[in-house]
C-alpha positions in Angstrom: 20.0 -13.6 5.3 19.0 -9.8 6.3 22.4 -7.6 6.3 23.2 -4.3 8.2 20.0 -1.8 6.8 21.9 0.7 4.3 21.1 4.5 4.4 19.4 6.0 1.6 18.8 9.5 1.1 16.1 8.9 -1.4 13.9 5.6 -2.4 13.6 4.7 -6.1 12.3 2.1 -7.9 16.0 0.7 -8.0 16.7 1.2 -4.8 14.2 -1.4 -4.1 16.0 -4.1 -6.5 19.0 -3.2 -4.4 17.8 -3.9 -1.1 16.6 -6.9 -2.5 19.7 -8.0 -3.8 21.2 -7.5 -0.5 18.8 -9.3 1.6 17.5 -6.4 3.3 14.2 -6.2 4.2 11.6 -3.7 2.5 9.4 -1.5 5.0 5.9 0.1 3.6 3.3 1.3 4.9 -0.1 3.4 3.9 -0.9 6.9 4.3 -3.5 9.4 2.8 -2.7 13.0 3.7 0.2 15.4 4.6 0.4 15.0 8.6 0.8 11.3 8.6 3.1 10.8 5.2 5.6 13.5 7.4 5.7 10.9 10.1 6.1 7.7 8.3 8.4 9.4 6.1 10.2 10.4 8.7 10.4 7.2 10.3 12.4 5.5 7.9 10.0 3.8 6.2 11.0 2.9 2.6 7.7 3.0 0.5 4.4 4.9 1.4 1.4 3.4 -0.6 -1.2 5.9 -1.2 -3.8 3.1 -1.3 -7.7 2.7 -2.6 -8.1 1.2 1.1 -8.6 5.3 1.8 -12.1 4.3 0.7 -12.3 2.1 3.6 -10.1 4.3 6.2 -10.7 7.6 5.1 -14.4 7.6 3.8 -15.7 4.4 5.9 -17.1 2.2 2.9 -17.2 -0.6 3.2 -15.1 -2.1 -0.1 -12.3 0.0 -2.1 -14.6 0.1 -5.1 -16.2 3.5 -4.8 -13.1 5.8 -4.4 -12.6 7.8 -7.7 -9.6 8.2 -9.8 -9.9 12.7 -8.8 -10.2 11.6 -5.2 -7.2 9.2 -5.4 -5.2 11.7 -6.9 -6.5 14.1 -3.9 -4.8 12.0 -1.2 -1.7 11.0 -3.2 -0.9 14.8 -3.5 -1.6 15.9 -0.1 0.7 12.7 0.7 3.2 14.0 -1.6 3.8 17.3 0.2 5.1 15.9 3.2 7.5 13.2 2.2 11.1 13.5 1.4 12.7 10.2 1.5 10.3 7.7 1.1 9.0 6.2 -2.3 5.2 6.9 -3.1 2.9 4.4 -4.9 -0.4 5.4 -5.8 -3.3 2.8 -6.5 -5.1 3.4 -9.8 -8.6 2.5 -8.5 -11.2 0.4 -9.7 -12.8 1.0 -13.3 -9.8 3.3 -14.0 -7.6 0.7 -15.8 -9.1 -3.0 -16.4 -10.7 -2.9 -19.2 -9.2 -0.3 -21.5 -5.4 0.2 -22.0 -5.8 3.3 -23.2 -7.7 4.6 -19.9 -5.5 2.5 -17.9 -2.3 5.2 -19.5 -4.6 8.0 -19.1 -5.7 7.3 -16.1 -1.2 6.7 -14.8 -0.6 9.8 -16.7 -3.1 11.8 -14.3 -1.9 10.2 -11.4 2.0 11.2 -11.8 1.0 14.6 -13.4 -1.5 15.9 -11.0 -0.3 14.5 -7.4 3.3 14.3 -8.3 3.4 10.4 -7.3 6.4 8.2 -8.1 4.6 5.5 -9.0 1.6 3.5 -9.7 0.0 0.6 -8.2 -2.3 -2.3 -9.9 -4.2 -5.5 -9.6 -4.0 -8.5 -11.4 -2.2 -10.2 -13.9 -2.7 -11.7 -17.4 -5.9 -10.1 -17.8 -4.8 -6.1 -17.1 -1.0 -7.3 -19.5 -1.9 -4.8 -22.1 -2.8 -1.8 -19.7 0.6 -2.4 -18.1 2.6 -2.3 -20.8 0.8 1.2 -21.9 1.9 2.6 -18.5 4.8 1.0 -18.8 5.5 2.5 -22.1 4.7 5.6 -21.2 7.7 5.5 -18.5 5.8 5.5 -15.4 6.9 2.2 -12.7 3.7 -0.1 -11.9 3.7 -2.1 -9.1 1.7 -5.2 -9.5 -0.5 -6.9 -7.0 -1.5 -10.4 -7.0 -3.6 -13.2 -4.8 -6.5 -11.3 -2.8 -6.9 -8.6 -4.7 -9.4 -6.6 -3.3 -10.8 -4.6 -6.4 -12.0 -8.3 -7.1 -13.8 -8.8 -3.9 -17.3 -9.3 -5.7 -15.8 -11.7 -7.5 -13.8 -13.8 -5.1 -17.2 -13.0 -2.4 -15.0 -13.1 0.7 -11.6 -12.1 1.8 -10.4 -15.5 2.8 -6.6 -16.6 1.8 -6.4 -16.8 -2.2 -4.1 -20.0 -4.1 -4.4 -22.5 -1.6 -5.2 -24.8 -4.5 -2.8 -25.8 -7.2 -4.3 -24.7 -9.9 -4.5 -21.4 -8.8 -1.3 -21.2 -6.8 0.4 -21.8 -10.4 -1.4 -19.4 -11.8 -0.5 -16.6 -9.2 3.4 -18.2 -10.0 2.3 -17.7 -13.7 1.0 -13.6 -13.4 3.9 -13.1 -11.2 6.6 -14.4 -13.9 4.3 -12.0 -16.7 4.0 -8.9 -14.7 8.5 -8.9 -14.2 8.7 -10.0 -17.8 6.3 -6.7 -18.9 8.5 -5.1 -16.3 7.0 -4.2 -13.1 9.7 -2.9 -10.6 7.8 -4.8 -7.5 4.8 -7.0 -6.4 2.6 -7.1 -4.0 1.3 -10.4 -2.4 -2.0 -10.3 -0.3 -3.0 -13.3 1.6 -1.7 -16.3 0.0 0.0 -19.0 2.1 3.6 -18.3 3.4 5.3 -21.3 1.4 3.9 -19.9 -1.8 4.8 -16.6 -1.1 8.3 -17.5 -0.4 8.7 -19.7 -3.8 7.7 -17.0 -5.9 9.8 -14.3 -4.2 12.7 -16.4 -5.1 11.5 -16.9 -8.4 11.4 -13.6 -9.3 14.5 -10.8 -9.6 12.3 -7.6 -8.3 10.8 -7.3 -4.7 7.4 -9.3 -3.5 6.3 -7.0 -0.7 3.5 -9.1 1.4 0.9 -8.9 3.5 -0.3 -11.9 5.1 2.1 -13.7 3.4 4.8 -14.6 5.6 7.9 -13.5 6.0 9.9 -15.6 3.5 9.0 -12.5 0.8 11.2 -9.0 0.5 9.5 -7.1 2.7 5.8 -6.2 4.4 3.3 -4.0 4.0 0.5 -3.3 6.3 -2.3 -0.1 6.5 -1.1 2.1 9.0 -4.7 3.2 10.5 -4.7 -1.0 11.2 -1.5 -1.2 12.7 -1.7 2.0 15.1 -4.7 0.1 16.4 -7.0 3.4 15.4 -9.3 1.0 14.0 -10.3 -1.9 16.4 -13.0 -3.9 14.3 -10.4 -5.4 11.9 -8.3 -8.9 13.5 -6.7 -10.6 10.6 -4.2 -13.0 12.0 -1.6 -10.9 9.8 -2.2 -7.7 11.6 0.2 -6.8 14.6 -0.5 -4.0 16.4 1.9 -2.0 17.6 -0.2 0.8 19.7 -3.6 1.3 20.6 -4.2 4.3 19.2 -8.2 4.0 19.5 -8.3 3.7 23.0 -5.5 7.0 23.4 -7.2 8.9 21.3 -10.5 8.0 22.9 -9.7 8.8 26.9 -7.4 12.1 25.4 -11.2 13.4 23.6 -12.8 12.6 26.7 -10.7 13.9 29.3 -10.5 17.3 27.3 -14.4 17.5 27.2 -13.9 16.6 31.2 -12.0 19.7 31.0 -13.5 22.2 28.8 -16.9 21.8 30.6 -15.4 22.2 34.1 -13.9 25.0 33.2 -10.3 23.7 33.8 -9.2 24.3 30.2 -7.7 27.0 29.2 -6.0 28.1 32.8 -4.5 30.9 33.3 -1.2 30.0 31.5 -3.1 28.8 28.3 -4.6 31.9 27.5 -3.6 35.9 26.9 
């Protein structure tokens, strides 16, 4: 049961654990440069994830794969600048930690050194174990992500729900139990069935943040572009919107070109 929301001057990795353990719920939402980390920083919200989805938001491709590690790092420290409250989480992207442990630790290291992020962000689970535990090593908090994972989308070929099956629902119960034990601070579930989501959030002692997962996890994470409604070609049934932010932004560029070319803007009062 959800108690009163506590005031914290600063999110950490512990703070998280703590909300947890007091059943209140965790907020987190995206963002990928300075003006719109100020706002949802200033908002309240508890974690900001500077997430590989900036390839999607940000550069329009049409999968996360392509961003790069420089570019990541890009956005996390623009991000960086304009929070004060909020905990950051950076994704490591694609082919910058899977296969080599070593990368996977030089890859953190860059992240936290050069954009000044609190944390990291990765997906999977008993096949990345060892590149977790080099970050981990190192000192820098990972936050796991498990079910769709979509670095994997070429390999899953679709973004449908993920562990509807037994087998692979207890192996998704099985990465969940290794990534706490190598001592992630948090996971993230994407798009596995509500029941499931819920079982392993009580199984485990640190936060399972989900997203299209129900609400029987520790808190929810969605993109913020998505829920704005700033992009309109995206309906998951997980997705609600909470303004529509395409069709403002839309009539507020047309009526200024209405203005500009009739000569109504600048009046007399908007210029020297």
């Amino acid at each position: 049961m959800s108690t009163a929301k506590k005031e914290y001057k600063r999110i950490t990795t512990k703070t998280l654990v703590d909300m947890k353990n007091r059943g209140e719920k965790i907020s987190m939402l995206t963002a990928y440069d300075f003006t719109m980390a100020q706002i949802v920083d200033g908002a309240g919200i508890d974690v900001i994830l500077v997430g590989d989805s900036a390839s999607n938001v940000m550069a329009g491709h049409e999968t996360t794969l392509p961003i790069t590690l420089d570019q990541m790092i890009y956005h996390a420290a623009s991000v960086i600048r304009g929070v004060n409250r909020s905990l950051v989480v950076v994704d490591i992207p694609f082919g910058s930690y899977q296969s080599d442990p070593k990368e996977a630790l030089r890859s953190a290291i860059r992240i936290m050194k050069e954009s000044g992020g609190h944390a990291v962000k990765v997906e999977g689970g008993k096949e990345i174990k060892e590149s977790v535990k080099r970050i981990l090593n190192a000192g820098i908090p990972v936050m796991g992500h498990l079910g769709l994972t979509p670095q994997s989308i070429y390999k899953f070929g679709t973004y449908t729900v993920r562990a509807k099956e037994d087998e692979e629902a207890e192996a998704l119960k099985q990465d969940a139990l290794l990534l706490e034990k190598a001592g992630c601070f948090a996971i993230v579930l994407e798009k596995v069935p509500a029941k499931l989501a819920e079982e392993v959030a009580k199984s485990l002692t640190i936060p399972v943040i989900g997203i299209g997962a129900g609400n029987g996890v520790d808190g929810q994470v969605l993109v913020t572009h998505d829920m704005l409604g700033m992009t309109h070609e995206f309906n998951p049934r997980f997705l609600r919107r909470y303004l529509d932010m395409h069709d403002a932004m839309t009539n507020a560029f047309k009526n200024y070109s209405k203005d500009v070319k009739s000569g109504d803007f600048p009046n007399e009062e908007e210029q020297y």
